[in-house]
KEGULUM-272116 format. One record per atom (N, C-alpha, C): residue number from 0; residue in three letters; atom name; x negated, y negated, z negated. Coordinates in steps of 0.001 Angstrom, whole numbers, plus 500000, padded with zeros to 6 digits. Atoms other than C-alpha are relative to their C-alpha. Example, Ala and Ser with C-alpha at 12.3 -4.5 7.8 and 13.67 -1.06 7.14 Angstrom:
BEGIN
k=0; r=ala; a=N; px=499110; py=501190; pz=500000
k=0; r=ala; a=CA; px=487700; py=504500; pz=492200
k=0; r=ala; a=C; px=499100; py=498800; pz=500000
k=1; r=ser; a=N; px=500820; py=501190; pz=500060
k=1; r=ser; a=CA; px=486330; py=501060; pz=492860
k=1; r=ser; a=C; px=500770; py=498910; pz=499270
***
This chain:
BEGIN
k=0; r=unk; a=N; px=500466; py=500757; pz=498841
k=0; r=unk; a=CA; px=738456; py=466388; pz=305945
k=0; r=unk; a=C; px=498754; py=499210; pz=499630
k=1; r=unk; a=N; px=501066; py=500585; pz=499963
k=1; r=unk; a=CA; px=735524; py=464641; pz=306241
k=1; r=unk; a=C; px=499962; py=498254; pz=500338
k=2; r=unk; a=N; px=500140; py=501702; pz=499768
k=2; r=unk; a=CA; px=734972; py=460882; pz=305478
k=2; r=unk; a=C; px=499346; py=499626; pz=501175
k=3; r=unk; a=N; px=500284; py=500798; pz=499002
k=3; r=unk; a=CA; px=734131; py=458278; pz=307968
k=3; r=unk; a=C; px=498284; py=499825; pz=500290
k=4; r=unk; a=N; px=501620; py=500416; pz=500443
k=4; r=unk; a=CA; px=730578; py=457665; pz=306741
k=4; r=unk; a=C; px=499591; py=501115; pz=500168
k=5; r=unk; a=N; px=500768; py=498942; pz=499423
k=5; r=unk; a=CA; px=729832; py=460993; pz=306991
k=5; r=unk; a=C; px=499647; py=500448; pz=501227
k=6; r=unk; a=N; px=500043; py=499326; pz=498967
k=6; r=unk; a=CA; px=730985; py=461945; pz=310108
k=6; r=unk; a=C; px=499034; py=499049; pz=500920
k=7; r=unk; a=N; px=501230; py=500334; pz=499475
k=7; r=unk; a=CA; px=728702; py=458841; pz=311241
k=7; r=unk; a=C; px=498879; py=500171; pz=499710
k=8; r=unk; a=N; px=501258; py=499903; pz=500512
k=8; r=unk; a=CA; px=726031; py=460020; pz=309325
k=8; r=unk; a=C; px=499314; py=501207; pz=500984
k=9; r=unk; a=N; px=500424; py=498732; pz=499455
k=9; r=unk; a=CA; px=726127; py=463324; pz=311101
k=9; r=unk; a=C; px=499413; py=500173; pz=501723
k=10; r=unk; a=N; px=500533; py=499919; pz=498978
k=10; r=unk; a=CA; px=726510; py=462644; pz=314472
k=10; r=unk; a=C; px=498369; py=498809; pz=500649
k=11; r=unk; a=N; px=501153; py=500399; pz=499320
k=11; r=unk; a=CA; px=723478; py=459958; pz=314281
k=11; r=unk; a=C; px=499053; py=500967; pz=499495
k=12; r=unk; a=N; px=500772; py=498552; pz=500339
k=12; r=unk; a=CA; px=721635; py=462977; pz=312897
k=12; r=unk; a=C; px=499872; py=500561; pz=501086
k=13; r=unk; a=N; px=499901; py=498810; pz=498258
k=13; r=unk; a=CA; px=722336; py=464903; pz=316084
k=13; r=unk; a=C; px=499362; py=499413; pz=501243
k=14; r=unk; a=N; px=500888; py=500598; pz=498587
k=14; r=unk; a=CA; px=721507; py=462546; pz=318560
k=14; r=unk; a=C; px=498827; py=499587; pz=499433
k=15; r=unk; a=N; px=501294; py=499764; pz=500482
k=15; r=unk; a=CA; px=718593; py=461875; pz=316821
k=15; r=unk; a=C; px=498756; py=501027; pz=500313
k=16; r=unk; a=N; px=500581; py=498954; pz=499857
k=16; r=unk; a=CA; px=717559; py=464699; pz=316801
k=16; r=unk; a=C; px=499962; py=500841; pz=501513
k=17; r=unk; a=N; px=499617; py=499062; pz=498737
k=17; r=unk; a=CA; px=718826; py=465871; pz=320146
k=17; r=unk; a=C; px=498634; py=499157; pz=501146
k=18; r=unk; a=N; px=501623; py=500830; pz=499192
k=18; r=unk; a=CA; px=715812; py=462940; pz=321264
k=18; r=unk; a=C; px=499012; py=500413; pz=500168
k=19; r=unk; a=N; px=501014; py=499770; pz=500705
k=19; r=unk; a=CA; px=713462; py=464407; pz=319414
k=19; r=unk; a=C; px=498872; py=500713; pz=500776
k=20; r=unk; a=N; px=501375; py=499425; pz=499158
k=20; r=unk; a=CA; px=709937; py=464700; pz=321713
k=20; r=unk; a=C; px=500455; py=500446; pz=500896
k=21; r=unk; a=N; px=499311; py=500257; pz=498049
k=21; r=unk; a=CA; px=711884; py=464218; pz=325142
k=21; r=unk; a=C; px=499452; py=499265; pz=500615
k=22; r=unk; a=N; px=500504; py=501058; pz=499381
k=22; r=unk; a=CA; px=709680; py=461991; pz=327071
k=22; r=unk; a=C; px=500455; py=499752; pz=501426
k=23; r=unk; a=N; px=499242; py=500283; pz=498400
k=23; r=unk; a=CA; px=711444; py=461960; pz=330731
k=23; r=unk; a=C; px=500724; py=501432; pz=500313
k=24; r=unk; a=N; px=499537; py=499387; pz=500042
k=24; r=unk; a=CA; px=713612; py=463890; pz=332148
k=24; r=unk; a=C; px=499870; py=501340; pz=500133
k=25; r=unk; a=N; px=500507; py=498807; pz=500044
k=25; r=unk; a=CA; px=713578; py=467568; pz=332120
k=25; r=unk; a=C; px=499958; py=500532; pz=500949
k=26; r=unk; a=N; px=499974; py=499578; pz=498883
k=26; r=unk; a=CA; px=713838; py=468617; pz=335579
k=26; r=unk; a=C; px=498468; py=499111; pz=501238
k=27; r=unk; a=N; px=501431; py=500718; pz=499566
k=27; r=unk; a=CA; px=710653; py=466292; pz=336368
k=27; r=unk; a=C; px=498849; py=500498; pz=499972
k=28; r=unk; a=N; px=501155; py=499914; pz=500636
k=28; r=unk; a=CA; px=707263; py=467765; pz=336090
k=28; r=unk; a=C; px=499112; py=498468; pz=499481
k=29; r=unk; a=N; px=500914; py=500911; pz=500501
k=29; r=unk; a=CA; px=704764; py=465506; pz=334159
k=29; r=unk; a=C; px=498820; py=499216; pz=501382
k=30; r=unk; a=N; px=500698; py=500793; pz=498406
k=30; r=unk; a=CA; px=702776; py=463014; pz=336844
k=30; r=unk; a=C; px=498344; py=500802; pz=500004
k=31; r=unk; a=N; px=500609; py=499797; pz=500184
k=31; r=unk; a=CA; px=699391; py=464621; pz=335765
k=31; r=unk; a=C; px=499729; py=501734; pz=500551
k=32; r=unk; a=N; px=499709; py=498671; pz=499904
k=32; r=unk; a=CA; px=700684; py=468581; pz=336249
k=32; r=unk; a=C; px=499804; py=500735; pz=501529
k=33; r=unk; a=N; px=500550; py=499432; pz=498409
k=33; r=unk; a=CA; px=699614; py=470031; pz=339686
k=33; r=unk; a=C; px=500846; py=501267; pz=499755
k=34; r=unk; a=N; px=499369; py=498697; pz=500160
k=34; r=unk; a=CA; px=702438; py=473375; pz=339655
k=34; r=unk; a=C; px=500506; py=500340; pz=501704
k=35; r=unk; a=N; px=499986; py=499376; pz=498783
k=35; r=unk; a=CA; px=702042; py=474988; pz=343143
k=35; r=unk; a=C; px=501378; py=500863; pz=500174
k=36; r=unk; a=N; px=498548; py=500017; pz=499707
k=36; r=unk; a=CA; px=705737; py=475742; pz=344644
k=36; r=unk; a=C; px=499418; py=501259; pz=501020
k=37; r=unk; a=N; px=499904; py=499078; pz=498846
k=37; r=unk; a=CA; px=706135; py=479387; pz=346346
k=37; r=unk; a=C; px=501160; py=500439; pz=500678
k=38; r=unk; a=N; px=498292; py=499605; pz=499396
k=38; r=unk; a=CA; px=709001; py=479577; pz=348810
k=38; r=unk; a=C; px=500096; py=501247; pz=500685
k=39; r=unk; a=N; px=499628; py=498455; pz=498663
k=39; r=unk; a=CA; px=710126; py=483281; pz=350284
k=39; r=unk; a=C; px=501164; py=500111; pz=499994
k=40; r=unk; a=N; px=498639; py=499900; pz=499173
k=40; r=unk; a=CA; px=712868; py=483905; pz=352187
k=40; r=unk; a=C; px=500502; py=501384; pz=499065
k=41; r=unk; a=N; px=499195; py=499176; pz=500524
k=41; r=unk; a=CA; px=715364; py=486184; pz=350714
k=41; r=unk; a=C; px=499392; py=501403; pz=500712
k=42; r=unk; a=N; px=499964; py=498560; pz=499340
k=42; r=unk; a=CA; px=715653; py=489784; pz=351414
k=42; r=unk; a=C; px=501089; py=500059; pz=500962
k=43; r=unk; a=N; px=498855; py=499341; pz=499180
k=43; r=unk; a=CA; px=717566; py=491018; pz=354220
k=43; r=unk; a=C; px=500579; py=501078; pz=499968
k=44; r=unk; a=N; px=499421; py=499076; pz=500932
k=44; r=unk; a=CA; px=720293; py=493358; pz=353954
k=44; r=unk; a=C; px=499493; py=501221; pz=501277
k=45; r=unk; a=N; px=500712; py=498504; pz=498905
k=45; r=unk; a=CA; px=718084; py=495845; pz=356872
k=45; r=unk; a=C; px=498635; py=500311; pz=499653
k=46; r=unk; a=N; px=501507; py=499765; pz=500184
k=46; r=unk; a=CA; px=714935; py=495774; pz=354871
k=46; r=unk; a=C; px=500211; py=501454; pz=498973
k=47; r=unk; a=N; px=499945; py=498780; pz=501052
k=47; r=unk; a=CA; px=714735; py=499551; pz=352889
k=47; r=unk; a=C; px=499327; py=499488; pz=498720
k=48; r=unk; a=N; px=500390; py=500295; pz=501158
k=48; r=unk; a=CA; px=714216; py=498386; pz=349670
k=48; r=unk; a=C; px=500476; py=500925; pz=498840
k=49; r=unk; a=N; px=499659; py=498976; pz=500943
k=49; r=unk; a=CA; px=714278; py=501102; pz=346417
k=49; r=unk; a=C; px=500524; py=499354; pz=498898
k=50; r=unk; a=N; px=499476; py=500167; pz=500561
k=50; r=unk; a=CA; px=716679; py=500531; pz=344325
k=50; r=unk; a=C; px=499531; py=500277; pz=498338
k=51; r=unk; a=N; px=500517; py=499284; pz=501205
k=51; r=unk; a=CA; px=715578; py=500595; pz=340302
k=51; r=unk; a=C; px=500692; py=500986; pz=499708
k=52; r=unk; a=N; px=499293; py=499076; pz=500407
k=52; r=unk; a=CA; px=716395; py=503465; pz=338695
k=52; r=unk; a=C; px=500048; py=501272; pz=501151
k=53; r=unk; a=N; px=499779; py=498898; pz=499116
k=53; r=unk; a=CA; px=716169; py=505564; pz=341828
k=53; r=unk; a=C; px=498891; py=501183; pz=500028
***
């Protein structure tokens, strides 16, 4: 088993590391980043569309 001291040694290792060059959250773009959003509507199931492989 693993001593006490270690196992705190390890997990501040991890979160440490799990920080490491994260600056906000990840689902945010950066305030500076201009990333143009393209929305299309699904396919419908009456449009003939070719199947791969066909």
């Amino acid at each position: 088993m693993m001593s006490p001291c270690l196992r705190a040694s390890l997990l501040v290792l991890v979160l440490g590391l799990a920080a490491c060059g994260q600056t906000g959250p990840l689902y945010l773009p950066d305030e500076g980043l201009d990333t143009p959003v393209e929305i299309r509507p699904a396919p419908t199931a009456e449009t003939d569309q070719e199947e791969p492989g066909e």
